[in-house]
N, C-alpha and C positions, 0 to 999 in steps of 0.2 A: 684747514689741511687740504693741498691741493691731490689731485685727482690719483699723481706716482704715488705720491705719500701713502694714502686710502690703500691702493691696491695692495703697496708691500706692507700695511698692520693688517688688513685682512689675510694675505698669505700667511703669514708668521701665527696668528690668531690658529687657522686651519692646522699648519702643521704642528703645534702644541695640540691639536686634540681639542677642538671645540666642545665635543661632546663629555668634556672628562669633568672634575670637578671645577666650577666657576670660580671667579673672585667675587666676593661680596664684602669689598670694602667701602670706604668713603667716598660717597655717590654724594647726587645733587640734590636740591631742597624736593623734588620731584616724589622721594621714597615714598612710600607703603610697608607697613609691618612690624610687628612686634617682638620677631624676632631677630638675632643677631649670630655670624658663626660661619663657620663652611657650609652647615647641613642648609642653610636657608634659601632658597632658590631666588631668584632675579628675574625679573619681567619688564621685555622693554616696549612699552608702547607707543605709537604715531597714531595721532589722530586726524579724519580730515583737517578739523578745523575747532578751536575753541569759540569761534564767534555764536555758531546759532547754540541753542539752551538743549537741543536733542545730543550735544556732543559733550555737553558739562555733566550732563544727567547721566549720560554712557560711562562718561571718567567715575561720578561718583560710585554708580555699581561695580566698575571695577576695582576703587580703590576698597570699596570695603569689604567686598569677597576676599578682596587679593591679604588686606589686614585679618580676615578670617581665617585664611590659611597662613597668615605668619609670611607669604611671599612680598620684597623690594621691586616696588615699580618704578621705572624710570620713564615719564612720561610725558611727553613733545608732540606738537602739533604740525602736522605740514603745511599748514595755512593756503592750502588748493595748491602748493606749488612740487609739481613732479619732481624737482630735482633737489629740494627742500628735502621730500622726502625719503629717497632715492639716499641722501646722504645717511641720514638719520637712522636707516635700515643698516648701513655700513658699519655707522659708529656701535650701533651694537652688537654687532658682528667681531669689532675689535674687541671689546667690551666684553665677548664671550656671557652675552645672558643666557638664561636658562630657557626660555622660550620669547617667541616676538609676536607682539599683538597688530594688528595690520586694520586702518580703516581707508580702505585706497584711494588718491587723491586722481587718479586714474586706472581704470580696471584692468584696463589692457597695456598700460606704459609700468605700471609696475611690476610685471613679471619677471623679468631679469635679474632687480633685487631680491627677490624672494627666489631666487633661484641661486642666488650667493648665498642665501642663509640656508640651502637648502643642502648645500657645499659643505659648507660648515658645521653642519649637522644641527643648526637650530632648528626647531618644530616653529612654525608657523600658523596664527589663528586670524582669521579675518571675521571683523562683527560690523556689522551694519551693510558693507559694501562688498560685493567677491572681488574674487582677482582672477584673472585670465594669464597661465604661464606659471608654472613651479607649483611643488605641492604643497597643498594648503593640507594642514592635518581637521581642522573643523572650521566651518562657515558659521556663527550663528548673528540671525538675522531675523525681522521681524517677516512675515509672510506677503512680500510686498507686491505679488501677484494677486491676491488677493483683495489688497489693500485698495487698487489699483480698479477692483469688480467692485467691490464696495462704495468707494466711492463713484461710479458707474451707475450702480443702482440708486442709489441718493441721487443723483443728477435729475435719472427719468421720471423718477416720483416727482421731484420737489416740482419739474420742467410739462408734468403733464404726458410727461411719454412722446414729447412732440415738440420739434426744434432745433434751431444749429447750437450747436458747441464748440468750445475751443479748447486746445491745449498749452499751459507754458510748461515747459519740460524741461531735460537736462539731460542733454546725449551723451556727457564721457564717464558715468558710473554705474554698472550693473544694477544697483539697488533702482536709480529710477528709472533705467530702462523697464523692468521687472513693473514697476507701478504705471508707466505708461500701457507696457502691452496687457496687463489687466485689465485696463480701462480701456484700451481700444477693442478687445476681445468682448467684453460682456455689453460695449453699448451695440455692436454688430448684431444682437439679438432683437433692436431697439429700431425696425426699418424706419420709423416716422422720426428719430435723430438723426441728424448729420455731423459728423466734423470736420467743420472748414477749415478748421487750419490748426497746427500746431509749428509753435515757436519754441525754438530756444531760449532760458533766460539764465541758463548758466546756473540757475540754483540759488543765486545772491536778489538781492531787494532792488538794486538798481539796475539792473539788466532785466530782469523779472518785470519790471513797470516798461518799461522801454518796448518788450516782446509784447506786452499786454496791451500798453497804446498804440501799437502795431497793427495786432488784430484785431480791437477796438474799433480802429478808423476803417481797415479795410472790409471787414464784416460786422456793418453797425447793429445786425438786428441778432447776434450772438445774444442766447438766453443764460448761457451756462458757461464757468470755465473752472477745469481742473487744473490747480496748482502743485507741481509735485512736492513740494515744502513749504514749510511755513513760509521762508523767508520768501520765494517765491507769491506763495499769497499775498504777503503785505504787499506786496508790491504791485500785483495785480490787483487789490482792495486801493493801492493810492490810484492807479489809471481806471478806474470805475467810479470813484468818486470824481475825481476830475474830472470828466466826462459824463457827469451826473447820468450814470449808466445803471438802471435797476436792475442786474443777473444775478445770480446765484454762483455763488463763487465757496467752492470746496477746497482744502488743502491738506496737508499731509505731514504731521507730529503733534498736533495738539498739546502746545508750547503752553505756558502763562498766556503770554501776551493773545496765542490765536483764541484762549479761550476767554480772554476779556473781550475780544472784537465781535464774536460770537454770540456771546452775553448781551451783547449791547445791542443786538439788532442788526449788526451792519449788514455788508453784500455776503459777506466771510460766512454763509450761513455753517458751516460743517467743515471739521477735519476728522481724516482717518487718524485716529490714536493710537501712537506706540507705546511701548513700554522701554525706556533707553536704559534704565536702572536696571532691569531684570536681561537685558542683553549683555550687559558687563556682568552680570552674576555669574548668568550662564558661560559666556566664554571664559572668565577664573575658570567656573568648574571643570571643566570640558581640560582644562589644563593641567588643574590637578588629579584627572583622570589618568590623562597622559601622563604623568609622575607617577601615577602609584601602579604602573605598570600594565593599565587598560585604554581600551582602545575606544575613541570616543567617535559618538557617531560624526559622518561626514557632513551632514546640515542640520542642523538644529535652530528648526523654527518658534518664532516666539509670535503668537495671538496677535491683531488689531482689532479694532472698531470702530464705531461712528462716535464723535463727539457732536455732539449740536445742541442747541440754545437748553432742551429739557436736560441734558445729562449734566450738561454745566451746573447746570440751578439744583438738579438732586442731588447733586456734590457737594456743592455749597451747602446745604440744607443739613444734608450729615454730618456733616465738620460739628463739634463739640464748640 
């Protein structure tokens, strides 16, 4: 649908009264819920991304909350692309859902969207990522400032309290902005570290190895480096291997896979731990809050921790 088209269904959508009773008819193999009817509300969600396992685990929490209240999900991925998603917010706009689920593929580029559904009188939820620009009715999100001291603190212990460090990051989404200036807050307590450098690596495994044998070459005697995500780590773990480089290398979701590498001894010694299934409960919840006519709070933080080689193994150990 070209961009006239979009404009006049979302106009037309508005002046019918967005906020009035929805359609919940024959939708895509996407649904959620067990129920069927006018009374059953529709939920549309974007997700960053289906590739890394923190956003399948997120979908799964929301699909089964959302089958716990009986609400239809409609659920799509922006695949890191702003105007992917930017669409996708539109089409449910025409589409008149009962609320829009938001994990921003950019913090600050999607404000405008969410300011059309803000028009249209859709409520608006953002989980994992905020958004800057229109109102968001609840944020829920894991405490990634924290997240961020956390793995700061693991750094100094593991490093001796003494040492340069490195960054690979990812400048265009709130969430690891939020985890980087954690980490840069609580190692400033730390005079005998240094951080010489942080890099961009976009967030993905090949760009992430790219930053990482960047700052690899240019600061060879780097002890430590903070990965803001998993996929970010593997990929700082392949430029540390190839580089037969011994540092301590932290990252951030405590995926499978990070905690097989974990397990095994590699560089990957620790990831901060989220909980992605319990942040899709909470934002369901937080929704049908707002349905039953209460006011849900404006951030709603969900707990992390440390994963590293002993928690993996007392995990494993529990398992039946």
């Amino acid at each position: 649908m070209g961009a006239p088209a979009i404009a006049a269904s979302i106009a037309l959508a508005i002046t019918a009264g967005a906020c009035g009773t929805h359609s919940t008819g024959s939708r895509d193999s996407g649904e959620s819920g067990s129920t069927a009817g006018a009374a059953s509300k529709t939920v549309g969600v974007t997700l960053l991304t289906r590739e890394d396992e923190f956003y399948r685990s997120l979908e799964d929490g929301l699909r089964k909350a959302a089958a716990a209240h009986g609400y239809k999900l409609i659920v799509q991925s922006g695949d890191r692309d702003l105007a992917k998603q930017q669409s996708q917010i539109d089409n449910f706009i025409v589409q008149k859902v009962d609320a829009i689920v938001l994990c921003p593929v950019d913090t600050k580029g999607i404000g405008p969207a969410i300011e059309r559904a803000n028009a249209a009188k859709i409520p608006v939820f953002t989980a994992d990522i905020a958004a800057q620009g229109g109102r968001v009715v609840s944020h829920v999100a894991s405490d990634n400032v924290a997240g961020g001291k956390l793995a700061a603190d693991y750094i100094a212990k593991a490093i001796g309290d003494s040492g340069q460090v490195g960054l690979v990051g990812e400048n265009d989404v709130q969430t690891t902005i939020d985890r980087q200036r954690g980490f840069k807050d609580a190692l400033a307590v730390h005079p005998k570290i240094s951080l010489v450098a942080q890099l961009d690596g976009q967030g993905v495994r090949d760009r992430a190895l790219k930053a990482a044998d960047d700052l690899l070459q240019a600061h060879p005697q780097v002890a430590a480096i903070f990965a803001i995500n998993d996929e970010s780590a593997f990929g700082t773990l392949s430029a540390a291997q190839a580089r037969k480089k011994n540092i301590v290398i932290i990252g951030y979701d405590a995926g499978p896979e990070a905690r097989r590498d974990i397990a095994a001894g590699t560089q990957l010694k620790a990831d901060v731990g989220q909980q992605p299934g319990l942040i899709g409960q909470k934002t369901i919840d937080a929704i049908a809050s707002l349905f039953a006519g209460q006011t849900p709070p404006a951030t709603i933080a969900v707990p992390v921790t440390i994963v590293d080689a002993d928690s993996v193994k007392a995990q494993a150990a529990a398992k039946p």
